[in-house]
HTML snippet that shows the backbone in 3Dmol.js (N, CA, C, O; Angstrom):
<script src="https://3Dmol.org/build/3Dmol-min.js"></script>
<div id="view" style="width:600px;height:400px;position:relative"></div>
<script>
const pdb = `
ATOM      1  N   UNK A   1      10.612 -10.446  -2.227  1.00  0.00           N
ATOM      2  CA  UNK A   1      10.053  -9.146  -2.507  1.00  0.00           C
ATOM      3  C   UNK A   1      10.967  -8.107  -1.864  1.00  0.00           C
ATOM      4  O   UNK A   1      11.536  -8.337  -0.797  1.00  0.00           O
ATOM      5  N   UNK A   2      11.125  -6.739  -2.660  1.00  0.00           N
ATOM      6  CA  UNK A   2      12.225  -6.117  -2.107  1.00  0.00           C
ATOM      7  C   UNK A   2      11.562  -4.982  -1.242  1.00  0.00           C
ATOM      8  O   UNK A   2      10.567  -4.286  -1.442  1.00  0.00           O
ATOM      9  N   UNK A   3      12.280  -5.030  -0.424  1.00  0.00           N
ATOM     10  CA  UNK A   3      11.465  -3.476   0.972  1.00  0.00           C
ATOM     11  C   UNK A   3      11.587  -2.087  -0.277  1.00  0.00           C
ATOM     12  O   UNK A   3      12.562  -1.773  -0.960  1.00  0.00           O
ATOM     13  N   UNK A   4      10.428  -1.566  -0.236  1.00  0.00           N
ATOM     14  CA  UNK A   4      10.136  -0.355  -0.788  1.00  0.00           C
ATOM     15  C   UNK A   4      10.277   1.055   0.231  1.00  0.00           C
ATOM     16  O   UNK A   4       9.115   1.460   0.256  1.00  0.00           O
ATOM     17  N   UNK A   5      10.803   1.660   0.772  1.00  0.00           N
ATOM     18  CA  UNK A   5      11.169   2.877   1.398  1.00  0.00           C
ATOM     19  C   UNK A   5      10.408   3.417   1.004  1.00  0.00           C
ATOM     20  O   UNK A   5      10.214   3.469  -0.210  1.00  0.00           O
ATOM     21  N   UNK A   6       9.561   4.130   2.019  1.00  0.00           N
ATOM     22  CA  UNK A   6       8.964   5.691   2.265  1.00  0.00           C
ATOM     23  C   UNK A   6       9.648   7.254   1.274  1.00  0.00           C
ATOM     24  O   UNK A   6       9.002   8.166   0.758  1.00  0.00           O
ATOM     25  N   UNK A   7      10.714   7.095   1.307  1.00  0.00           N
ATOM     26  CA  UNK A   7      11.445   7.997   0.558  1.00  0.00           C
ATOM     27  C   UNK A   7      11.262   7.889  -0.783  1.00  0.00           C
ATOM     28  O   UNK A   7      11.110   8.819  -1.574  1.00  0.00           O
ATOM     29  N   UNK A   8      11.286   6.302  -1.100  1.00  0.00           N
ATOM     30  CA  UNK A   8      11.142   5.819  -2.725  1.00  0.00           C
ATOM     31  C   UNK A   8       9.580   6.075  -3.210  1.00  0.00           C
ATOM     32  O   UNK A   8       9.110   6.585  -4.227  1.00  0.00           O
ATOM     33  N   UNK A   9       9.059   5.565  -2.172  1.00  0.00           N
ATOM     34  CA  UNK A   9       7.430   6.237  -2.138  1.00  0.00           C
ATOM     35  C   UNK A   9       7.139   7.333  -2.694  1.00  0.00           C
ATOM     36  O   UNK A   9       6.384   7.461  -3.658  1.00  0.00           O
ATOM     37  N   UNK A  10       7.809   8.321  -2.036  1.00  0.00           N
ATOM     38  CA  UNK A  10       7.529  10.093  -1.911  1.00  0.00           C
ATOM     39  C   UNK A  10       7.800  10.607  -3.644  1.00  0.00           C
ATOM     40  O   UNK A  10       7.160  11.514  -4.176  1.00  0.00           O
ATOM     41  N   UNK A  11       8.721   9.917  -4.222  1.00  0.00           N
ATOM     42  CA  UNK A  11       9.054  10.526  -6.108  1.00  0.00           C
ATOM     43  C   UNK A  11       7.663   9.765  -7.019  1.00  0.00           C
ATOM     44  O   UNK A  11       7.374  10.056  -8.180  1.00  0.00           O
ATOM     45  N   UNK A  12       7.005   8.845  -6.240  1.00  0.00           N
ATOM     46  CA  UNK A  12       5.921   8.654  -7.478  1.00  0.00           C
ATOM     47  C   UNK A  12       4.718   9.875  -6.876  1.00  0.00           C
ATOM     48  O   UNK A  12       4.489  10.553  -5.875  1.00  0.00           O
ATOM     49  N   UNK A  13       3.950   9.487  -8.810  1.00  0.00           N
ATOM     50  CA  UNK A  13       2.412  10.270  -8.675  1.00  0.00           C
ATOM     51  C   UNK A  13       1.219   9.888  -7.570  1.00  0.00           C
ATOM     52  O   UNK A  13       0.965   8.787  -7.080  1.00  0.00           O
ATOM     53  N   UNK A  14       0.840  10.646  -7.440  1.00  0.00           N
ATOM     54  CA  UNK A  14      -0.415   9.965  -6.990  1.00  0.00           C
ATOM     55  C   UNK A  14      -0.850   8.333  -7.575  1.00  0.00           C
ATOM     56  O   UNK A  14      -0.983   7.253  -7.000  1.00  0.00           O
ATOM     57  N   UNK A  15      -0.990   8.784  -9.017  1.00  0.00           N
ATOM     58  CA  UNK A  15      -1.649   8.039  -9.306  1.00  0.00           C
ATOM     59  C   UNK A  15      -0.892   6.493  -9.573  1.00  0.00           C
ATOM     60  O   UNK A  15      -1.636   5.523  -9.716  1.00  0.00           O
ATOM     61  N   UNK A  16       0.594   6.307  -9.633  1.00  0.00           N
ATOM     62  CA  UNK A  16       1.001   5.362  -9.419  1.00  0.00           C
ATOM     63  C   UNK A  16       0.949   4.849  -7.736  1.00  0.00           C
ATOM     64  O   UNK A  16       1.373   3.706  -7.570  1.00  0.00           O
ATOM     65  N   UNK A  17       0.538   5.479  -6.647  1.00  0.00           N
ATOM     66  CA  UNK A  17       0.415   4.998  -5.773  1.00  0.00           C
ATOM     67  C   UNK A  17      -0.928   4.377  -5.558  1.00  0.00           C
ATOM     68  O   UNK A  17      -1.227   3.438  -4.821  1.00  0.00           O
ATOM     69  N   UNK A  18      -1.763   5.180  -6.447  1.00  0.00           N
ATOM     70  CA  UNK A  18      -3.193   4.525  -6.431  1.00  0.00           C
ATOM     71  C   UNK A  18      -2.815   3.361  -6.869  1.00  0.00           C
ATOM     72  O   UNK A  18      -2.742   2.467  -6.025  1.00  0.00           O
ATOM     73  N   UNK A  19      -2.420   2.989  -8.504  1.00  0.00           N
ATOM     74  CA  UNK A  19      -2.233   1.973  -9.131  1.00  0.00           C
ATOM     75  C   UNK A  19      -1.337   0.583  -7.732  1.00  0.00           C
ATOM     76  O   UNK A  19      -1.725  -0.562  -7.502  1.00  0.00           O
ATOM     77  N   UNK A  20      -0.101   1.343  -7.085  1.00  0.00           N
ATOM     78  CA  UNK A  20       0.338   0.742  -5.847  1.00  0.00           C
ATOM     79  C   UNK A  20      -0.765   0.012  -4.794  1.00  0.00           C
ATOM     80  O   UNK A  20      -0.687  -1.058  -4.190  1.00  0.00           O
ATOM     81  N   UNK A  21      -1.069   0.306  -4.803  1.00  0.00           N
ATOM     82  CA  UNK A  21      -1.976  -0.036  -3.389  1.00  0.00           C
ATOM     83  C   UNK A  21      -3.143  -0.913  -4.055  1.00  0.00           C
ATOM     84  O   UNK A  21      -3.823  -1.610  -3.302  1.00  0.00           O
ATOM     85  N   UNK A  22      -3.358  -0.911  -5.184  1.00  0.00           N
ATOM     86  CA  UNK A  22      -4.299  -1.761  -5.580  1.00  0.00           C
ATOM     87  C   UNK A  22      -4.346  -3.398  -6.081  1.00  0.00           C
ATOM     88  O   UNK A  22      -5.144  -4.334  -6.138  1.00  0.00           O
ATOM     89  N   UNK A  23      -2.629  -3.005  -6.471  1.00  0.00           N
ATOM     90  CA  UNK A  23      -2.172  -4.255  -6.596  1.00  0.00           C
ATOM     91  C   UNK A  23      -1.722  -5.221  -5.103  1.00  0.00           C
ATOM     92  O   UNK A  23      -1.809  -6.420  -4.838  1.00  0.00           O
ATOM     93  N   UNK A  24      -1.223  -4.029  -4.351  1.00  0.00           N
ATOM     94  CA  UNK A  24      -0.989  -4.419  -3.121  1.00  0.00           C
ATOM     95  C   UNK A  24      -2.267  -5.110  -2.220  1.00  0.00           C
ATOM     96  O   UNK A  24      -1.958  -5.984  -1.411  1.00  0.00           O
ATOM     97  N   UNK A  25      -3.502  -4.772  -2.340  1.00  0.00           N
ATOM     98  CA  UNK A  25      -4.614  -5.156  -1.560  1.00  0.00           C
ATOM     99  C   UNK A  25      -5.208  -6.313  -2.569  1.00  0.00           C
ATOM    100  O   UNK A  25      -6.124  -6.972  -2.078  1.00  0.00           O
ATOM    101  N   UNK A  26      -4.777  -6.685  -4.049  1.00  0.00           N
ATOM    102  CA  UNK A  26      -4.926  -7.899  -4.299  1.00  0.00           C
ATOM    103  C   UNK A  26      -4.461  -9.087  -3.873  1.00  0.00           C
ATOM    104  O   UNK A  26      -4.948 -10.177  -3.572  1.00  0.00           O
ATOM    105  N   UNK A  27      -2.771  -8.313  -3.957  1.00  0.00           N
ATOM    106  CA  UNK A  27      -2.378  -9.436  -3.409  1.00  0.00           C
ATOM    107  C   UNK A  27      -2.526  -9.823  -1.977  1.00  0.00           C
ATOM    108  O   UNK A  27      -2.608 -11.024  -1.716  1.00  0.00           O
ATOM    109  N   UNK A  28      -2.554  -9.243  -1.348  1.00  0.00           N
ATOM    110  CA  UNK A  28      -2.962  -9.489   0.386  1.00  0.00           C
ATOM    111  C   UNK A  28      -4.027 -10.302   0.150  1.00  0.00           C
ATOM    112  O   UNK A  28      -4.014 -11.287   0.887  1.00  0.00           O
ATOM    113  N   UNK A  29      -5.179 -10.242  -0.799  1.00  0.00           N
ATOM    114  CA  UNK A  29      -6.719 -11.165  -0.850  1.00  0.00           C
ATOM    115  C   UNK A  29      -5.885 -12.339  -0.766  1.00  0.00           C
ATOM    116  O   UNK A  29      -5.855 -13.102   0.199  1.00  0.00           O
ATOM    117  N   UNK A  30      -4.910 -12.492  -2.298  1.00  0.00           N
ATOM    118  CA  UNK A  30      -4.591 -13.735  -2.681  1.00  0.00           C
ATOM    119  C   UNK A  30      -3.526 -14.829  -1.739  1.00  0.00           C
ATOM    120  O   UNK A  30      -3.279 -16.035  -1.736  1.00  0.00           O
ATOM    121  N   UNK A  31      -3.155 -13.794  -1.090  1.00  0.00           N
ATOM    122  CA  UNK A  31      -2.026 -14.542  -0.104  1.00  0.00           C
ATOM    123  C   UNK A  31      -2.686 -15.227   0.962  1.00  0.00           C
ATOM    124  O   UNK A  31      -2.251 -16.283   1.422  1.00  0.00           O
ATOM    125  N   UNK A  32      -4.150 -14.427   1.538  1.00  0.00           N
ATOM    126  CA  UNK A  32      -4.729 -14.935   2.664  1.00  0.00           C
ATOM    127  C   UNK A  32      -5.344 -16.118   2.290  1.00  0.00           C
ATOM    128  O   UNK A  32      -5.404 -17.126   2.994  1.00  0.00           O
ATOM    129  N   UNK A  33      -6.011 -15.927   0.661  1.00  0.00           N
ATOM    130  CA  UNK A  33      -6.930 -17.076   0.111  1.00  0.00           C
ATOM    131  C   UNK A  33      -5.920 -18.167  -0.095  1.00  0.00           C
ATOM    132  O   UNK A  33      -6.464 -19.237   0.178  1.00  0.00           O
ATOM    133  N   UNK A  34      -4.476 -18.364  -0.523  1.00  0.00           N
ATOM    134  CA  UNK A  34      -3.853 -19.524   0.026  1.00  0.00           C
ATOM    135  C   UNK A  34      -3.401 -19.704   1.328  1.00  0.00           C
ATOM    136  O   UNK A  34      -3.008 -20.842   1.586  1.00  0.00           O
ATOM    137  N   UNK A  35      -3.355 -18.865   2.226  1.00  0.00           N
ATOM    138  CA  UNK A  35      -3.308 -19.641   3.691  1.00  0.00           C
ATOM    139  C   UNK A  35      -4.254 -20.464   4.100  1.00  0.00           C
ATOM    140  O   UNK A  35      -4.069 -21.601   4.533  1.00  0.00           O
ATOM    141  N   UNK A  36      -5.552 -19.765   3.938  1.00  0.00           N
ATOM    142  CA  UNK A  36      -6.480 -20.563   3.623  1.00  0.00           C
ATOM    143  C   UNK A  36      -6.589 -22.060   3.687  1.00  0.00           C
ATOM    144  O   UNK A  36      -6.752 -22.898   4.574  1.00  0.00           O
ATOM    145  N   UNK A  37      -6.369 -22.046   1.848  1.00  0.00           N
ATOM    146  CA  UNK A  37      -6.532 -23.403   1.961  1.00  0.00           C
ATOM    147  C   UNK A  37      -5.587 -24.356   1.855  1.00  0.00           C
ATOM    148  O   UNK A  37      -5.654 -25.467   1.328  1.00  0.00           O
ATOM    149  N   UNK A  38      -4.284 -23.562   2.664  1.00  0.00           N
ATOM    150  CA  UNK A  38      -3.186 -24.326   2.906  1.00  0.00           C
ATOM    151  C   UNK A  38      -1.914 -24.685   1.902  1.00  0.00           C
ATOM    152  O   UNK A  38      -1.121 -25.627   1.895  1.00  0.00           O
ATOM    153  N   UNK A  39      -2.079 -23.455   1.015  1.00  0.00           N
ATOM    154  CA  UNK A  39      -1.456 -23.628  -0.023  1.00  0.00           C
ATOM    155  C   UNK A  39      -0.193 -22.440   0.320  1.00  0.00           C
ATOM    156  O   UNK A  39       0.572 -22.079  -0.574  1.00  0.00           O
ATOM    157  N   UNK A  40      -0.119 -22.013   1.438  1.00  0.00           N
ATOM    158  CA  UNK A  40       0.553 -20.611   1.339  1.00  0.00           C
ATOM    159  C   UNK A  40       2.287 -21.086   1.803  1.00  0.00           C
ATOM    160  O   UNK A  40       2.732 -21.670   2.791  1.00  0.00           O
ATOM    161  N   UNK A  41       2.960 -20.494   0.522  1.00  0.00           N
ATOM    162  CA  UNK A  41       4.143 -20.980   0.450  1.00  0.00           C
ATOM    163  C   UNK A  41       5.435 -19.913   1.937  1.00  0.00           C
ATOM    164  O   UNK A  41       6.501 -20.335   2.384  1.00  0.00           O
ATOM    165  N   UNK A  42       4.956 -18.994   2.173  1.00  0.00           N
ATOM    166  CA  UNK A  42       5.683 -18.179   2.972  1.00  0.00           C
ATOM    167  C   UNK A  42       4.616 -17.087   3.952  1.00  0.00           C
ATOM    168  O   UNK A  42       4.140 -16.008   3.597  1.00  0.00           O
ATOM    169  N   UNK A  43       4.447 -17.828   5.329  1.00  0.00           N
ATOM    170  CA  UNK A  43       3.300 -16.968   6.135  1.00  0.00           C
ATOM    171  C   UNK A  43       3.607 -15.829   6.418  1.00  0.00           C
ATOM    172  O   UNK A  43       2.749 -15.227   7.063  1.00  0.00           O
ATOM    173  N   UNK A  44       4.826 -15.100   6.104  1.00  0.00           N
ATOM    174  CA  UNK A  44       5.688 -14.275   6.381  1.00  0.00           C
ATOM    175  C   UNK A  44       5.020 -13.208   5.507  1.00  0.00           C
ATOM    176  O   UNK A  44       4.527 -12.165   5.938  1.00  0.00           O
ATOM    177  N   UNK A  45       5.068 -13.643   4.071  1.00  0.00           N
ATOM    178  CA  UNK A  45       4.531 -12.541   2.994  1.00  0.00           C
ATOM    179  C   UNK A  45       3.770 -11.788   3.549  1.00  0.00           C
ATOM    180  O   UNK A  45       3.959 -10.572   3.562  1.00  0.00           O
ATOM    181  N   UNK A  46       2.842 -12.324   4.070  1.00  0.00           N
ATOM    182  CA  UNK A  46       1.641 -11.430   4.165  1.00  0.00           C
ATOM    183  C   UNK A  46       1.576 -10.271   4.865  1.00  0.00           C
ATOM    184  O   UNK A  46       0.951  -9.220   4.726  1.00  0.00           O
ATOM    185  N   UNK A  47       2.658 -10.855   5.951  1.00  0.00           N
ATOM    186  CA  UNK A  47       3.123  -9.876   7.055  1.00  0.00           C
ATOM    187  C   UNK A  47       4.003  -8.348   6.153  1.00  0.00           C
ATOM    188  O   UNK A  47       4.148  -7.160   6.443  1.00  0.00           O
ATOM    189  N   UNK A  48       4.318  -9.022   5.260  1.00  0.00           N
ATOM    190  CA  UNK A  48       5.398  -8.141   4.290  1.00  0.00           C
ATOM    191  C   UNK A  48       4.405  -6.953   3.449  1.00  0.00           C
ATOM    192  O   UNK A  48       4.739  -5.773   3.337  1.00  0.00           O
ATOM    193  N   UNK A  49       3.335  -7.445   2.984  1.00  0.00           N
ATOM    194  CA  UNK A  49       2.783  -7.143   2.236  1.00  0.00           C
ATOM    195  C   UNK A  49       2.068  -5.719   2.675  1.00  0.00           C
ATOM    196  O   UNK A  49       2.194  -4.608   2.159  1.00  0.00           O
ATOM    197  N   UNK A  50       1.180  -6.186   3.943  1.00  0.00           N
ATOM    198  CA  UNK A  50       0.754  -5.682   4.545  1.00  0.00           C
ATOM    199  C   UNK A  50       1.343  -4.431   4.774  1.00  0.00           C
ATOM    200  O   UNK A  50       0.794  -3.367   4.489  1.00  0.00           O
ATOM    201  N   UNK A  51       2.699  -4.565   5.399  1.00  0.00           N
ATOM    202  CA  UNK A  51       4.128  -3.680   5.695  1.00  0.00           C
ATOM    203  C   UNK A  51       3.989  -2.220   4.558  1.00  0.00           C
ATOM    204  O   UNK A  51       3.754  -1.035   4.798  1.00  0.00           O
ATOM    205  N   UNK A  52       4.249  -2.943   3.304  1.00  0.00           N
ATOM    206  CA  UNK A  52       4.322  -2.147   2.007  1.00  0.00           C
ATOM    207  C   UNK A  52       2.950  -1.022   2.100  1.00  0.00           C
ATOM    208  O   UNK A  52       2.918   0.184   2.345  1.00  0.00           O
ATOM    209  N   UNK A  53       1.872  -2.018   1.786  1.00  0.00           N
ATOM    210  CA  UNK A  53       1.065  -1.189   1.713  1.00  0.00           C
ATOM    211  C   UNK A  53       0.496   0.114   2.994  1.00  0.00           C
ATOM    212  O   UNK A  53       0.175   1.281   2.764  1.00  0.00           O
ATOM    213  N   UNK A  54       0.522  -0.397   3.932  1.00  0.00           N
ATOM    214  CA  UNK A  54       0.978   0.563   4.842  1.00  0.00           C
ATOM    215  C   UNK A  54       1.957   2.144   5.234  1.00  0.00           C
ATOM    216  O   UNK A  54       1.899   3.186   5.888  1.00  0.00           O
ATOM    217  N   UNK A  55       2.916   1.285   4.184  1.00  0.00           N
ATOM    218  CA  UNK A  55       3.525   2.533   3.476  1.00  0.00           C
ATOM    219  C   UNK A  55       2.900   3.998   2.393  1.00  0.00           C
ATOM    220  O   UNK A  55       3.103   5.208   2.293  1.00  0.00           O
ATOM    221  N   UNK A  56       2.139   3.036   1.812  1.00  0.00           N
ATOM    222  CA  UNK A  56       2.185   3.271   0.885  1.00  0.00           C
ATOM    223  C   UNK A  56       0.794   4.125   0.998  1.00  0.00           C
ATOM    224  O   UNK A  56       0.500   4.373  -0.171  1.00  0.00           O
ATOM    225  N   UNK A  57       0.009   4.573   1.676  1.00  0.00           N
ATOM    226  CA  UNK A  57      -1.268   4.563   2.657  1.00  0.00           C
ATOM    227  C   UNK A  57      -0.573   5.491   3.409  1.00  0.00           C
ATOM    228  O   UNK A  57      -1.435   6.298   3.757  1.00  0.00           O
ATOM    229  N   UNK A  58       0.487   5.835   3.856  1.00  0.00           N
ATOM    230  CA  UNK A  58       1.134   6.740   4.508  1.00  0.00           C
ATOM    231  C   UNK A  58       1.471   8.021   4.079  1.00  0.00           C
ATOM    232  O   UNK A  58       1.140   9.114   4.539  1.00  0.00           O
ATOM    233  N   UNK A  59       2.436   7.622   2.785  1.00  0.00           N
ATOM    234  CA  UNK A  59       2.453   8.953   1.600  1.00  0.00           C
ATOM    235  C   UNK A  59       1.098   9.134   1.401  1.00  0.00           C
ATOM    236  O   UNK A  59       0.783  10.325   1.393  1.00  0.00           O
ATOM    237  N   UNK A  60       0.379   8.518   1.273  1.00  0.00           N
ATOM    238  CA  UNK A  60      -0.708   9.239   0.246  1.00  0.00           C
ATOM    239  C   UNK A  60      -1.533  10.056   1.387  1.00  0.00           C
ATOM    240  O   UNK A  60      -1.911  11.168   1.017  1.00  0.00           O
ATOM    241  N   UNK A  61      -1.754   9.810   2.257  1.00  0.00           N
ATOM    242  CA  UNK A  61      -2.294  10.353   3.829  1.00  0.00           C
ATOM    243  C   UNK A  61      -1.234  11.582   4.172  1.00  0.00           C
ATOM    244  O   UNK A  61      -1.631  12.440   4.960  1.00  0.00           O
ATOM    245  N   UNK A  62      -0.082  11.688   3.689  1.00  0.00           N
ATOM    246  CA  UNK A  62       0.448  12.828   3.838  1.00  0.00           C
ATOM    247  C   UNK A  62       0.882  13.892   3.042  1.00  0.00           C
ATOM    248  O   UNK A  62       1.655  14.771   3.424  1.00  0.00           O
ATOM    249  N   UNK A  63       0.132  13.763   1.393  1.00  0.00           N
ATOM    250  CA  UNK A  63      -0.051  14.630   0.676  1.00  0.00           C
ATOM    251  C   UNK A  63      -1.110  15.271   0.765  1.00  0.00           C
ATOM    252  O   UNK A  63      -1.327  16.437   0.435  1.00  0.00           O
ATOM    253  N   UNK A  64      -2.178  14.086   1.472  1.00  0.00           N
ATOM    254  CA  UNK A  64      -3.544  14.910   1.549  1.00  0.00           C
ATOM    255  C   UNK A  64      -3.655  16.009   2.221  1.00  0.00           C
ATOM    256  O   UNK A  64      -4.295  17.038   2.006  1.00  0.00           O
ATOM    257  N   UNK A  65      -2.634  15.529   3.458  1.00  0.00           N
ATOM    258  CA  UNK A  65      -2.806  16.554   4.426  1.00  0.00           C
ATOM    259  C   UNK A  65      -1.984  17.944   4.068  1.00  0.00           C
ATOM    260  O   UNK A  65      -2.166  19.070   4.530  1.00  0.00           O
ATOM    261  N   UNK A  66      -0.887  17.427   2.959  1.00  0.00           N
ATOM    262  CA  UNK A  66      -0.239  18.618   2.940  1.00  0.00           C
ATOM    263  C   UNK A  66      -0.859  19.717   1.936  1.00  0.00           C
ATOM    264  O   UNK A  66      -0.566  20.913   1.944  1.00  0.00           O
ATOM    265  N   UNK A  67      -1.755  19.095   1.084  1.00  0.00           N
ATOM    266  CA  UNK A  67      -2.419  20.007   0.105  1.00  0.00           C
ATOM    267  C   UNK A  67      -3.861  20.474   0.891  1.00  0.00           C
ATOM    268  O   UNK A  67      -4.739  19.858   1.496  1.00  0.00           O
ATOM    269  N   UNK A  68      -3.567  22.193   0.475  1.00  0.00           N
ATOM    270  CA  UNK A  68      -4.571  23.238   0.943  1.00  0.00           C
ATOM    271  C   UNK A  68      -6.044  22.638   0.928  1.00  0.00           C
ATOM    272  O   UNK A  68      -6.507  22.215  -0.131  1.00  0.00           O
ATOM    273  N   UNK A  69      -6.712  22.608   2.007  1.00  0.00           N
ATOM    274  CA  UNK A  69      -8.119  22.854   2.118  1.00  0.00           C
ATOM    275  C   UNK A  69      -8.698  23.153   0.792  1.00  0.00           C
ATOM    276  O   UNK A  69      -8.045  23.785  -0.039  1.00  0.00           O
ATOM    277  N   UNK A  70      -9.750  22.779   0.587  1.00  0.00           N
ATOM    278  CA  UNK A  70     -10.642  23.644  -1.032  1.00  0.00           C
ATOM    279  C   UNK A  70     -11.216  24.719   0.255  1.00  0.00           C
ATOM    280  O   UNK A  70     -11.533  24.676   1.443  1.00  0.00           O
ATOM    281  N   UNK A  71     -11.120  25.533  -0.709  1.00  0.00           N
ATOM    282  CA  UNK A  71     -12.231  26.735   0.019  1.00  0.00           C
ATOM    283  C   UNK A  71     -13.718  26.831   0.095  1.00  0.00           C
ATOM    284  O   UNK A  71     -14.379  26.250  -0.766  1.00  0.00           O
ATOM    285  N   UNK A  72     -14.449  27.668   1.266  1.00  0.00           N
ATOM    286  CA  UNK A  72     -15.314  26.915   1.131  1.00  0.00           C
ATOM    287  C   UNK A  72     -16.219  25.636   1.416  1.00  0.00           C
ATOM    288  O   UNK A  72     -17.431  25.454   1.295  1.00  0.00           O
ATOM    289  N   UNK A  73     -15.098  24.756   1.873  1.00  0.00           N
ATOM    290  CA  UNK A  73     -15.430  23.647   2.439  1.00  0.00           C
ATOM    291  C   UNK A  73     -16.021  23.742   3.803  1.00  0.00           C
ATOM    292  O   UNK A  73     -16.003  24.724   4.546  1.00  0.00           O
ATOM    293  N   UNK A  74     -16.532  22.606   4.011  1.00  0.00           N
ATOM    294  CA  UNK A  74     -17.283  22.362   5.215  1.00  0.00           C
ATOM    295  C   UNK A  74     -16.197  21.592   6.466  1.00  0.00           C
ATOM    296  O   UNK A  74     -16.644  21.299   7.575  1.00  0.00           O
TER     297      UNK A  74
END
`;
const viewer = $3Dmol.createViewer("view");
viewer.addModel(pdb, "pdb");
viewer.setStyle({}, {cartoon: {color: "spectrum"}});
viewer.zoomTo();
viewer.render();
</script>
């Protein structure tokens, strides 16, 4: 799996990061569900995986913050 950069992060939409992270927290299920039951080909992945999405959870945590308050708000 290839390291995805923060920078490479920052040129997608939102919504491909949504789409990102969703695939990303599947696969984290599926990687743990073969450690599990002993089927897990590289214990490392997960560590990797994890990594990514973390990233990826990062941009999106720092658009939030960078886009204005709604007004009004509580």
């Amino acid at each position: 799996m290839a390291r995805v950069k923060a920078s490479q992060l920052r040129e997608k939409t939102l919504d491909e990061l949504k789409t990102q992270e969703q695939t990303l927290r599947e696969q984290i299920f599926k990687l743990r569900f073969q450690q599990a039951t002993g089927q897990a080909e590289s214990p490392q992945k997960i560590r990797l995986v994890r990594k990514e999405l973390a990233r990826v959870l990062t941009v999106m945590r720092e658009r939030a913050a960078a886009a204005p308050a709604a007004p009004g708000g509580a």
